[in-house]
LUMSE-982384 format. One record per atom (N, C-alpha, C): x, y, z; residue in one letter. Coordinates in steps of 0.02 Angstrom, whole numbers, plus 50000, padded with zeros to 5 digits. Example, Ala and Ser with C-alpha at 12.3 -4.5 7.8 and 13.67 -1.06 7.14 Angstrom:
% LUMSE-982384
506604971650390A
506154977550390A
506604983550390A
506424988850354S
506844994750357S
506455000250394S
END
This chain:
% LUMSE-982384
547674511955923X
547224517055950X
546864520655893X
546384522655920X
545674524355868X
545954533155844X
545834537455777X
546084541255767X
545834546955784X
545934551055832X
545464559455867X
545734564055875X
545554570655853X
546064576655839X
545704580755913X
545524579655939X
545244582656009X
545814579456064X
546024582556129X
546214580856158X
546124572956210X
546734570756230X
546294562956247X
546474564556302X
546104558256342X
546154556256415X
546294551156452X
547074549556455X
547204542356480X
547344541656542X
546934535756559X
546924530956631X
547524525156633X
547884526156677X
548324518856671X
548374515956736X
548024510556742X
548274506856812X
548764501556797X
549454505656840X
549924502856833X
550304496456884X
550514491056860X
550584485756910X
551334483656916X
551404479256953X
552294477156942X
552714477156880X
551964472256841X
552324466656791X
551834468856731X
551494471356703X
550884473956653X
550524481456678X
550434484256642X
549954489356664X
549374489756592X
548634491956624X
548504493756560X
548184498856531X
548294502456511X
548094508856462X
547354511956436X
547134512656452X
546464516956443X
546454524056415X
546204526156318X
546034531756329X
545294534256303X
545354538956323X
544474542156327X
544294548956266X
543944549756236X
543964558056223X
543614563156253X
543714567856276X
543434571256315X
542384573856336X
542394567956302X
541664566756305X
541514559356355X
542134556056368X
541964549756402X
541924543056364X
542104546056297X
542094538356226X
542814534056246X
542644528456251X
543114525156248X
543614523956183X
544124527556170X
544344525056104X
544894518456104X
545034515956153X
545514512256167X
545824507356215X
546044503456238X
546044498156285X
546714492056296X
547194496056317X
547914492456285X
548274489156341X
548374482956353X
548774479056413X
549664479456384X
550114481956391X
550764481156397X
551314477256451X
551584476956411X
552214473556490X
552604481056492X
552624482056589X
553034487256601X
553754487856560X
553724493856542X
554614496656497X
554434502856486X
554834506856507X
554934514856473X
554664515556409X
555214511856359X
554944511956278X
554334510456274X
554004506356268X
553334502656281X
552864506756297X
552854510156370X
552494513356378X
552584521856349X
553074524756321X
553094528956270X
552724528856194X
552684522356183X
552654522056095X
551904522256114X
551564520256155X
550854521156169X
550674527656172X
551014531056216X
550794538856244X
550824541956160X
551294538756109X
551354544656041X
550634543356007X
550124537356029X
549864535355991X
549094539056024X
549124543056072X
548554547756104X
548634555856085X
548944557556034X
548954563256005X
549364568256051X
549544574856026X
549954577956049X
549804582056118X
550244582456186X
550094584456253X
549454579856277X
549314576156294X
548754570956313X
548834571156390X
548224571556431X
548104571256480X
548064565456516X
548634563456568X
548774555656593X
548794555756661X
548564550656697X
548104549956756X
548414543956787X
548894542056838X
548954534056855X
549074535856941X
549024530756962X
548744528957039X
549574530157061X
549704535057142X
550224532257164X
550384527957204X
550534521457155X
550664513357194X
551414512657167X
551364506357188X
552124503157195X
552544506557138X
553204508357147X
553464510657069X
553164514557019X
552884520757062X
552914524657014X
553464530556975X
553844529857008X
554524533956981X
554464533656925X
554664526556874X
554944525056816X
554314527656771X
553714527956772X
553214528356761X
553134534756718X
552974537256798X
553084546956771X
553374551556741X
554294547956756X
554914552956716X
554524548956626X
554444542456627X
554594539856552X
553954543056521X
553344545556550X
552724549956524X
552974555256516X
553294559456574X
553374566356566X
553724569356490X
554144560556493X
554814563156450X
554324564256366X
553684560256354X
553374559856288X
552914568356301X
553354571856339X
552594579056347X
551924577456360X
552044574256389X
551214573256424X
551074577656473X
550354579056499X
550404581856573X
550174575056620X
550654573556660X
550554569756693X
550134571256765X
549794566656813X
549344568556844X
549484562056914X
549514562856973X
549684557457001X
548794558257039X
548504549357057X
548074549457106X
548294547357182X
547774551157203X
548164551257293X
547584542757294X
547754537257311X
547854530457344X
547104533157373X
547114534857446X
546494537257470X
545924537757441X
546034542657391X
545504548057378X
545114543757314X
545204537657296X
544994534257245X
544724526957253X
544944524357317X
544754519557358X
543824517057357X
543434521757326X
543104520257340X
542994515757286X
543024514357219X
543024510257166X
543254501657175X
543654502357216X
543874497057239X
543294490057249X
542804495157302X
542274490857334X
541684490257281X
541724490257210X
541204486157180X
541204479357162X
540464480057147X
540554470157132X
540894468157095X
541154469957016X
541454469756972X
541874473556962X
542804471856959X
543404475756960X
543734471856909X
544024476856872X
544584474156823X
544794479656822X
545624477756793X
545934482856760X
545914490256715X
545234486556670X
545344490856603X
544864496056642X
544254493256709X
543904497556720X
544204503656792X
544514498956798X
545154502756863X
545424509056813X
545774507556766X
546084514656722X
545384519256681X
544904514856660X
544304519756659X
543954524856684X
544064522956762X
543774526156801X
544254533656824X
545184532056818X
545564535556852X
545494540856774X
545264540056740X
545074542656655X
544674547556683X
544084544556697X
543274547056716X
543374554756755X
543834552356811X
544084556156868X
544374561656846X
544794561456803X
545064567756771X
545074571156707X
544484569056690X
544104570556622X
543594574556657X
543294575356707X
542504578056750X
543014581156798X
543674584856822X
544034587856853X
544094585056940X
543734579556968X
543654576057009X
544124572057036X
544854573257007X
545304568557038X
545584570957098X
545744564957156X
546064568557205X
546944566657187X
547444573257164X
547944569757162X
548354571457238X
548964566757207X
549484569357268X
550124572157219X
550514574457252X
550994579257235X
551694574757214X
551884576657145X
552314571757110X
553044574657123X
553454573257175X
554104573757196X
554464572657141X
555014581457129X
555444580857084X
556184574857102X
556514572557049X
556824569457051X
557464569557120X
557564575057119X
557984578557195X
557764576657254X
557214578957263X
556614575857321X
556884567757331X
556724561857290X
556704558857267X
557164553857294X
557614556957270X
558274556557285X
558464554057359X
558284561357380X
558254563857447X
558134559757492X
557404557757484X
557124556057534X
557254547757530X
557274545157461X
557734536957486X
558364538157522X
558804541957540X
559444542457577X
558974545257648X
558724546857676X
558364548157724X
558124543357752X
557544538357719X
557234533857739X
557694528957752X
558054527157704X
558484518257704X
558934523957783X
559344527357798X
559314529057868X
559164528457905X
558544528857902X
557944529057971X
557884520957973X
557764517557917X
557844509057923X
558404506657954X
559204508857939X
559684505557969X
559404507958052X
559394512558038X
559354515758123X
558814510258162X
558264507458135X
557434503958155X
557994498958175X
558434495158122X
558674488458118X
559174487758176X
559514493058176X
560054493458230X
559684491458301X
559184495558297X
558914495858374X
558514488958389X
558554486658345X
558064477958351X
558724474858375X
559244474158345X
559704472258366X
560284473558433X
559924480058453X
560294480958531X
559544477658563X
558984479858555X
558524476258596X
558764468358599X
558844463058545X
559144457558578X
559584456158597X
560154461458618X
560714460958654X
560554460358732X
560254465358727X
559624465458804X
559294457858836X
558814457058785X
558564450158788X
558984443958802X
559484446158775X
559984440558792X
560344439958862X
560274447358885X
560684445758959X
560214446558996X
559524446558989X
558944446959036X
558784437559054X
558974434058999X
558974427858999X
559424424859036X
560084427159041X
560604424759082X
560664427659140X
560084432359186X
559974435159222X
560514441259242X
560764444759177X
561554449259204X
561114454559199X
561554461259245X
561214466559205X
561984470759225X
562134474059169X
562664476859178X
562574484959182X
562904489559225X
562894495359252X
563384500059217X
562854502059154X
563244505959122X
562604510459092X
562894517659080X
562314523859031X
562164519658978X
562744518458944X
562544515758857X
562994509558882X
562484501958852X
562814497558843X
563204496858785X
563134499658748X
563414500858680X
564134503958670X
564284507258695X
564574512958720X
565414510058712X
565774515058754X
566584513058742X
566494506158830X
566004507158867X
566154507158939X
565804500758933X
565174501558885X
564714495958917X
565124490958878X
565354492758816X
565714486458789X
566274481958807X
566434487058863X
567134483458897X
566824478158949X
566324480058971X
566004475859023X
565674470458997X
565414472058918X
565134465458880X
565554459258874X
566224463558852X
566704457658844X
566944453458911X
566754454258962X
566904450759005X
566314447259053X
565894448759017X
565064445159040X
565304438759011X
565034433559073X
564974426259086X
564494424759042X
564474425258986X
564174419858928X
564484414258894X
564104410258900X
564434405158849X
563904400558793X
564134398558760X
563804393258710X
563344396758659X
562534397258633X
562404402058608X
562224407258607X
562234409858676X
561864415358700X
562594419158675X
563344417258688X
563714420258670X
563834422458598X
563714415358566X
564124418058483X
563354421858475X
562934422458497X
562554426558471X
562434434258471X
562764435158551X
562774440858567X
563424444358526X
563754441458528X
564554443258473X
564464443458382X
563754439258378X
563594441058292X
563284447058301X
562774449158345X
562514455158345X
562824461958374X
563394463458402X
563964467858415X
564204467658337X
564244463258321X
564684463658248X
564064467758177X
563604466758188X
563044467558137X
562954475658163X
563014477358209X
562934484058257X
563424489558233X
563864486458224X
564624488958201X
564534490158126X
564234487158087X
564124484958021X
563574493158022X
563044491858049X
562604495758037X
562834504958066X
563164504158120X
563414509458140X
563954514258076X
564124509058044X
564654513357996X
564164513757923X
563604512057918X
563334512357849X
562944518657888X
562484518157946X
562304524957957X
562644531457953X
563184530457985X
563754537157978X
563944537157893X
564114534457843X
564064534257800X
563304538657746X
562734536057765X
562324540957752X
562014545857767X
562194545357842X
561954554457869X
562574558757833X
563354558557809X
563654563557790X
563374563057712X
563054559757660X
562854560257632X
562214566357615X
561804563957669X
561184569157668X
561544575857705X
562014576257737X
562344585257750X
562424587757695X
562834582457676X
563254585257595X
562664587857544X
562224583557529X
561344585157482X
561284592057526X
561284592857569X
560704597157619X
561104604557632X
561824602657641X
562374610357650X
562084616257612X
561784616357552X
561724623857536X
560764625857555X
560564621357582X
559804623057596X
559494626157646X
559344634557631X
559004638457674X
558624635157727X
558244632557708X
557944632457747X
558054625257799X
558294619257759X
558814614957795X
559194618357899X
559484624157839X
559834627757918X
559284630257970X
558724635257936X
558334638557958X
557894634158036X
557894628557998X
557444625258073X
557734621258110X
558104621358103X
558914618958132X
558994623458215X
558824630158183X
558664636058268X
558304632558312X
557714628358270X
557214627958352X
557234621558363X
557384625358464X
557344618258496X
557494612258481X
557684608358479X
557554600558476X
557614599458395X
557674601658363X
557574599658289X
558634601358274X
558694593558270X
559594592658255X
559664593758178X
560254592558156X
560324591558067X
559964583458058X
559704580458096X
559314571558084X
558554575158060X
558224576658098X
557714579758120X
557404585158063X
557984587658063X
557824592958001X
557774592057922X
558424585357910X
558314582457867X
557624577757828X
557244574357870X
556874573357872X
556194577457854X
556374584057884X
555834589557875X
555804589757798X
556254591957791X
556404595057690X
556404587057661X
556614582957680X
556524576057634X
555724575057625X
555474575357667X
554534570857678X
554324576957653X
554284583457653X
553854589257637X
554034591057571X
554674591857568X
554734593257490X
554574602157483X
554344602857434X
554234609357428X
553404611157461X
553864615757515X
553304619357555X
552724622957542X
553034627057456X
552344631657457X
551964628357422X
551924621757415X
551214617257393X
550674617157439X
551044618357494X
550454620657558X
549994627457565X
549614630357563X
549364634057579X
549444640157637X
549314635257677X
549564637457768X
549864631557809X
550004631557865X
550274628157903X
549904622457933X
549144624757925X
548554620157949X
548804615357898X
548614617257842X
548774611457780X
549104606157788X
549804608557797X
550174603257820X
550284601257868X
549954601357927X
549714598757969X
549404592957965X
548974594657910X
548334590457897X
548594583757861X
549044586257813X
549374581257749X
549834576257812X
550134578757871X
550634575457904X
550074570157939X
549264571557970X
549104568258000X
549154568958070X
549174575658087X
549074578458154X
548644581958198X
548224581158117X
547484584558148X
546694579258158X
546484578558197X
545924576258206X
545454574758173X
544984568758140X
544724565458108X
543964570758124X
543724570758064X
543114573458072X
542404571958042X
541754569558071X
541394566258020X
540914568558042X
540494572957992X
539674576657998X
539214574557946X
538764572857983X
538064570457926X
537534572957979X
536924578057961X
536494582057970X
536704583658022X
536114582058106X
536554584458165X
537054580958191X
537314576558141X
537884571558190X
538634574758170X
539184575558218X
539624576958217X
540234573958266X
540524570258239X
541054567458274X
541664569758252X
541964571558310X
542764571458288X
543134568658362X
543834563858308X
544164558558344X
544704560058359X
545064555458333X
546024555358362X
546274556358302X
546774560358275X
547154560258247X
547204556558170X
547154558858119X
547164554058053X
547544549358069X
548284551658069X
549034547458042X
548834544857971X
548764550957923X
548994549557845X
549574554657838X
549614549057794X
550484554157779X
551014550557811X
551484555557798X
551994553757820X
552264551057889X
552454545857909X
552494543957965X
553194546058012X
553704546657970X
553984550857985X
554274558958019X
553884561857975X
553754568857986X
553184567458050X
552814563258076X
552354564358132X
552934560758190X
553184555158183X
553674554158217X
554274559558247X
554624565158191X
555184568758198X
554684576158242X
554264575258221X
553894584558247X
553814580358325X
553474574358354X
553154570958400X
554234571858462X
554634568558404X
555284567658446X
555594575358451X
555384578358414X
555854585858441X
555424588258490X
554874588458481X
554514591958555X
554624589058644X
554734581858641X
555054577058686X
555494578758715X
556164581458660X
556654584558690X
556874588858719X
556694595058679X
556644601358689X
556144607058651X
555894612358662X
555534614558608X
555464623158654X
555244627058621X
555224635358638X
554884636258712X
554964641558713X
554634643858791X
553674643558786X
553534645358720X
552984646858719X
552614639758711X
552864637958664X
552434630558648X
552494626758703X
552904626058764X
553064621858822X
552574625058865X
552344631158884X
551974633158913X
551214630858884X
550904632258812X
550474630258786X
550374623758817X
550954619058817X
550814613458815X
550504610558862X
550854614258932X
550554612559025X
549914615559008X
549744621558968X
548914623158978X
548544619558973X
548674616758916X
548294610758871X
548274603458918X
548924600958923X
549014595258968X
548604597559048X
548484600359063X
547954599959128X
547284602259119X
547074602459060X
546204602159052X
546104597158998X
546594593158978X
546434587958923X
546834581258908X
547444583158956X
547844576558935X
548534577158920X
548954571358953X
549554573058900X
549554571958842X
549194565758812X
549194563958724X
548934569258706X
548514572758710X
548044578458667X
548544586758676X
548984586758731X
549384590558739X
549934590958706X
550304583458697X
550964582458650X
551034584458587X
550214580858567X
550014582758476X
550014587058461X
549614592658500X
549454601858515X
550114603358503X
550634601258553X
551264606758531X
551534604658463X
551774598558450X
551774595158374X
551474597158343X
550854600058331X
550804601958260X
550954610058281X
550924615258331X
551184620858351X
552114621558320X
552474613758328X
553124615958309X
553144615258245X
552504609658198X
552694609558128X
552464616758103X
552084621558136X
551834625658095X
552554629358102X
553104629258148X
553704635258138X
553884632758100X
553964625258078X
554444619758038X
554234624557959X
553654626057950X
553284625357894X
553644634957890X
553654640257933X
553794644957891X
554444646457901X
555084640557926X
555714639657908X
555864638657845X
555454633357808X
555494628857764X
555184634557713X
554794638357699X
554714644257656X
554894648557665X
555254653857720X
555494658357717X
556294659057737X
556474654957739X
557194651957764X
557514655257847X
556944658357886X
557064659457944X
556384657257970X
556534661258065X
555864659158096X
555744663858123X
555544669258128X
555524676558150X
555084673658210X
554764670458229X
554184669058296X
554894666258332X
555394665258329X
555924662958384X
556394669658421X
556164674658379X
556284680458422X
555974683458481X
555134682758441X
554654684558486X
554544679758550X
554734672658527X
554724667558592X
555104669558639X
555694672858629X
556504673258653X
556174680458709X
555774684658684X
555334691958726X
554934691058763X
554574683558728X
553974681458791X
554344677758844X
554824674858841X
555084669158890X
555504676858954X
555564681358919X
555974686358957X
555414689359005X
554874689558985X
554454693358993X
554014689959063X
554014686059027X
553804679159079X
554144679059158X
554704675859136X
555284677659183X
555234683059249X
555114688159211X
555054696659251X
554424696259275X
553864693359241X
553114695059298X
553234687659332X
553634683359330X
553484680059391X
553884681859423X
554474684159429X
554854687859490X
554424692359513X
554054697959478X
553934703659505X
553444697859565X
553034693359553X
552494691559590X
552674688359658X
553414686759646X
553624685059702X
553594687959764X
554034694559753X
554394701759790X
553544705159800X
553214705559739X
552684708159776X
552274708059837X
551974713759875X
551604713659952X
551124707559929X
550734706859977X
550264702359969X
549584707559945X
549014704059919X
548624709459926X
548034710759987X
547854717859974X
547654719460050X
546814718660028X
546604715159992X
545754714059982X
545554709560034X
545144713060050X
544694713060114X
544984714660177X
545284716460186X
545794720560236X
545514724760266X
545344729560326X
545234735360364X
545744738960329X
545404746260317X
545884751760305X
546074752960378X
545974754660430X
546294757360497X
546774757060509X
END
């Protein structure tokens, strides 16, 4: 690398197996242009060679973990790009590498980068014991669905709440199968069993992570939101006050409505779904279940001048916004006030009951 006592500006588009190195001086000069094979060391002895605190810029794609701690660790300020917000480079005629890290250079040399938010190692942590969860849980349920499939084929249907269960299994074992519908249905009871004890296995894991977290407990109060549910909240969000307001993260979850204006044209659609899929899934399943007096009422308002889909979302992002000042203030003070309106409620529809009828248009005589 070329020698500059001015601060530099490095681009790295980083890949599985190579990444390569771009730096700039704060005028946009290229001083440099370096292909490496991915390694911690490797990509350290480079960062010493961009002068002291250097400004570093790389895309968040596949594996960036190893990436960031092994930059952070040379004092760099590290800088993540949000995937999205850079997309548009993609679509020229001519793409390479060196001009892929040029550009993520360009971007944060002219203050123009869109980043996303670089999850501390805890987070991190976190949220792989969360997710690989939510996977056993996906996997499990593929695997009772072909338990299903299998006796829909042999035309049985057995009369039980949970086939799964202590009851339905007693009745499995004595279902008239034979040949492969059987050993198959008996590998997948067995894989069920397998998965059932690795799940219980990592939900007491994430209690154990999660036991001393304010706000963990805090949204735990409302409605429908279990210790699963909640976990999830603090895993995918991370630290809350990166948000602004509640809209914000709303917005980051992908619960708010697509919007596109050019002179008098103005459209707005359905729903992003960027972000986390999760967190739109867990806010979408606690409202399903159960959720406050107020937001359930909101919700019938809404659902009879617009819909149930446009009604569901409405209360979903209504419960992420309590989610959001659990998660910063380690309570929910609006679950008191819900707890006054639902009372309140209560009492003017009784009173309206017992009340006379009214006498408009009536003869006084």
């Amino acid at each position: 690398m070329c020698e500059y006592d001015g601060k530099q500006f490095v681009g790295i588009d980083l890949h599985r197996k190579r990444s390569v190195i771009v730096c700039q001086t704060d005028t946009g000069e290229r001083l440099s242009a370096v292909r490496i094979v991915n390694d911690p060391v490797a990509l350290g002895l480079q960062l010493e060679k961009a002068g002291p605190n250097p400004e570093v810029v790389l895309e968040a794609t596949y594996g960036w973990y190893w990436a960031v701690d092994a930059l952070k660790a040379t004092g760099a300020t590290v800088h993540l790009a949000h995937p999205l917000g850079v997309k548009g480079f993609r679509y020229r005629r001519v793409k390479n590498d060196v001009r892929a890290a040029s550009d993520l250079a360009d971007l944060l040399r002219m203050h123009r980068l869109p980043q996303a938010w670089i999850a501390p190692p805890s987070v991190r942590e976190l949220r792989e014991l969360v997710r690989y969860r939510a996977k056993l849980v996906a996997i499990r349920s593929g695997f009772k669905a072909q338990v299903h499939a299998m006796l829909g084929k042999a035309g049985l249907l057995i009369a039980a709440s949970d086939l799964f269960g202590v009851e339905g299994r007693e009745q499995l074992q004595k279902t008239p199968l034979a040949g492969p519908y059987a050993q198959r249905v008996a590998s997948l009871l067995h894989l069920i069993d397998v998965l059932d004890a690795e799940e219980a296995v990592f939900t007491g894991r994430i209690s154990e992570q999660l036991r001393e977290h304010d706000g963990y407990r805090a949204i735990q109060a409302l409605p429908g939101v279990g210790p699963i549910l909640a976990a999830i909240f603090v895993a995918e969000i991370g630290d809350v006050s990166r948000f602004a307001g509640p809209e914000r993260l709303c917005s980051w979850a992908g619960l708010t409505p697509r919007h596109y204006e050019s002179d008098t044209v103005v459209h707005r659609g359905h729903i992003t779904k960027q972000g986390s899929k999760l967190v739109r899934w867990a806010t979408v399943e606690a409202i399903q279940r159960k959720t406050t007096a107020k937001i359930a009422a909101d919700r019938m308002r809404i659902e009879a001048r617009r819909g149930k889909s446009i009604a569901k979302i409405a209360a979903a992002r209504k419960l992420l916004t309590l989610v959001y000042y659990g998660l910063r203030d380690g309570e929910i003070r609006a679950l008191a006030k819900d707890a006054a309106w639902a009372v309140r409620t209560r009492y003017a529809r009784g009173r309206r009951q017992v009340w006379p009828p009214s006498r408009r248009g009536r003869s006084l005589d």
